[in-house]
C-alpha positions in Angstrom: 16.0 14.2 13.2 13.4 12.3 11.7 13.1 8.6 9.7 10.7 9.3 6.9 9.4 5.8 6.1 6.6 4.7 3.4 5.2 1.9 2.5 5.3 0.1 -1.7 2.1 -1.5 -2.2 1.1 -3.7 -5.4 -2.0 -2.0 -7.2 -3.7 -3.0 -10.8 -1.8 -0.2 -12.1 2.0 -0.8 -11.2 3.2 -0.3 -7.2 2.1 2.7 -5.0 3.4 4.8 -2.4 1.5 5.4 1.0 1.3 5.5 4.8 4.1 8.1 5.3 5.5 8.5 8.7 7.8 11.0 10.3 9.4 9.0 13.1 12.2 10.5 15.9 15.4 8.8 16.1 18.9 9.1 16.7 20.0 6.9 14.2 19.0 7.6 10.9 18.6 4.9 8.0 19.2 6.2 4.6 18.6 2.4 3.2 15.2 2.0 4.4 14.0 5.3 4.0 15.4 8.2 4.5 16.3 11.1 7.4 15.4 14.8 7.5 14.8 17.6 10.3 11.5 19.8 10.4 11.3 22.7 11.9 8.1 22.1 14.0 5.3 19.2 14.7 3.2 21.3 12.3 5.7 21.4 9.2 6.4 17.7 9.7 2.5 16.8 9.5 2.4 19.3 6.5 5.2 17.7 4.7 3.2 14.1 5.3 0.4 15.1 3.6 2.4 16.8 0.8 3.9 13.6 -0.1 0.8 11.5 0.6 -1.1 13.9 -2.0 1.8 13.7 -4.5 1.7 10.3 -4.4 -1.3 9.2 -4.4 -2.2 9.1 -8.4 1.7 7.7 -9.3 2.3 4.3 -10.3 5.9 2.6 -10.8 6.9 -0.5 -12.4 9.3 -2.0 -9.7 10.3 -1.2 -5.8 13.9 0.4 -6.7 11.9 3.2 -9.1 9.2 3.9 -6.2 12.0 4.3 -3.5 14.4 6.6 -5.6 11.4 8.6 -6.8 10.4 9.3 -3.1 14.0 9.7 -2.3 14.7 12.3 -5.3 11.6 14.6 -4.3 12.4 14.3 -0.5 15.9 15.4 -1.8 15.0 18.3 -3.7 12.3 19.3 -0.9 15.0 19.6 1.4 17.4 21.8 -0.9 14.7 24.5 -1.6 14.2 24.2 2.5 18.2 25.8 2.5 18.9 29.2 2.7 21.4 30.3 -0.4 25.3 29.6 0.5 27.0 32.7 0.3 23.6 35.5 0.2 
């Protein structure tokens, strides 16, 4: 299990998402980020990137609609991830 954290940062443009990090714990913290499980080093780094490229050109007008839009896409990210109940 992993804490996926990120950091908000104030631009010309509105507030940004960046610095993504992956960290292992035991203990995850849905209210400062939020927790998922990769299934190697190399899908975890991949997954980084992803978010740091998706990011990059988005702007948001306030901290609570930067954190749920990271949130929502981690969410849906990790749905597609799981295999189809009942196939």
């Amino acid at each position: 299990m992993y804490q996926l954290t990120w950091k908000i940062l104030p631009g010309l443009r509105g507030l940004s998402c960046s610095d993504f990090r992956a960290a292992p714990t035991s203990a995850p913290n849905n209210e400062q980020g939020m927790a998922l499980e990769f299934s190697s080093d190399a899908e975890r780094a991949a997954f980084l990137r992803q978010l740091e490229e998706y990011f990059a050109p988005q702007r948001f007008s306030n901290n609570a609609a930067a954190f749920e839009a990271v949130k929502t896409y981690v969410l849906e990210w990790a749905a597609r991830r799981q295999p189809a109940r009942g196939a």
